[in-house]
N, C-alpha and C positions, 0 to 999 in steps of 0.2 A: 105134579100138576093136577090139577083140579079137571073133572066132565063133566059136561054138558052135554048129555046126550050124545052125540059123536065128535063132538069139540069139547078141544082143548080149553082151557083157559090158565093164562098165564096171570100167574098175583105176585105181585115182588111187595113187600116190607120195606119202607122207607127210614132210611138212620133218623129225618124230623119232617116234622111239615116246612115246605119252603115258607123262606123268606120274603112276606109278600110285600113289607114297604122299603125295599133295597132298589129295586130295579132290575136286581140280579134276575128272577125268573122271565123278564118280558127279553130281556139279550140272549137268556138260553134260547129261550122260543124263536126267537130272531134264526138266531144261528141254525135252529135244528129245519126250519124252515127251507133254509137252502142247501142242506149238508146233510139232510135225511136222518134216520133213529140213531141216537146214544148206543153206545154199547155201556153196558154197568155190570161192575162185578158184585156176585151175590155169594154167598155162603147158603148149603143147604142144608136144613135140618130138619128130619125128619117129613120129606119133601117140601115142606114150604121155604122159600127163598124170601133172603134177608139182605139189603142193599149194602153194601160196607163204602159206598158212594154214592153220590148224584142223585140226593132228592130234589134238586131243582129240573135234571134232565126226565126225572123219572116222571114228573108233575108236568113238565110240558109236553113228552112225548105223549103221556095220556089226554090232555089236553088236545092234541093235533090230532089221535087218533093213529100214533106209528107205535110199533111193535119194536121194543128195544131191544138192541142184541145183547144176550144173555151170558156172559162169562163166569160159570159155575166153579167155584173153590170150595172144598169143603172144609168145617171144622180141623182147627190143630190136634184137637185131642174131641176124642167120645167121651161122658163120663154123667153117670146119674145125676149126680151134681148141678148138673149145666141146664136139667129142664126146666128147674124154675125161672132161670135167667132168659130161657129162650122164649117161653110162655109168656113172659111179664113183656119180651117185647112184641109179641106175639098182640097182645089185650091193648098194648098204648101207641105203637105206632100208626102214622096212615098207611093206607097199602092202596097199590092202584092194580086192578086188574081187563086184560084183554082177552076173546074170543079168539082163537088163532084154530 
């Protein structure tokens, strides 16, 4: 996690930018409205977390202002190999982050 001074802040890496002319993201929001934050599972590496789901809940949670609960998995394998792959999504995905 990232500081702010004595806060935390949570960044998650989103798998894409939601889908904005589906309809899909205004029913997540729907839904999260009365059912409170997502839980999403992330993959960590090298402390920054990577969503391996739910950029639609991750883009509305941030939208509403909830703090999603966090389901931390790590990498199958470590390997030098893998920082380019992690960086490049590091560089092109959206990420949304909270003050917690």
């Amino acid at each position: 996690m990232l500081l702010l001074g004595d806060r935390q802040i949570l960044r998650i890496f989103a798998k894409h930018d939601p889908y904005w002319n589906t309809g899909h993201l205004g029913e997540v929001t729907a839904e999260m409205e009365t059912f409170g934050p997502p839980s999403i599972r992330v993959v960590e590496w090298r402390g920054e977390l990577f969503a391996v789901e739910g950029s639609h809940r991750l883009a509305a949670a941030h939208a509403l202002g909830l703090v999603p609960n966090v389901i931390v998995e790590h990498p199958e394998r470590y390997d030098s190999s893998d920082e380019g792959f992690w960086d490049s999504r590091r560089d092109k995905l959206p990420h949304y982050a909270w003050v917690i």
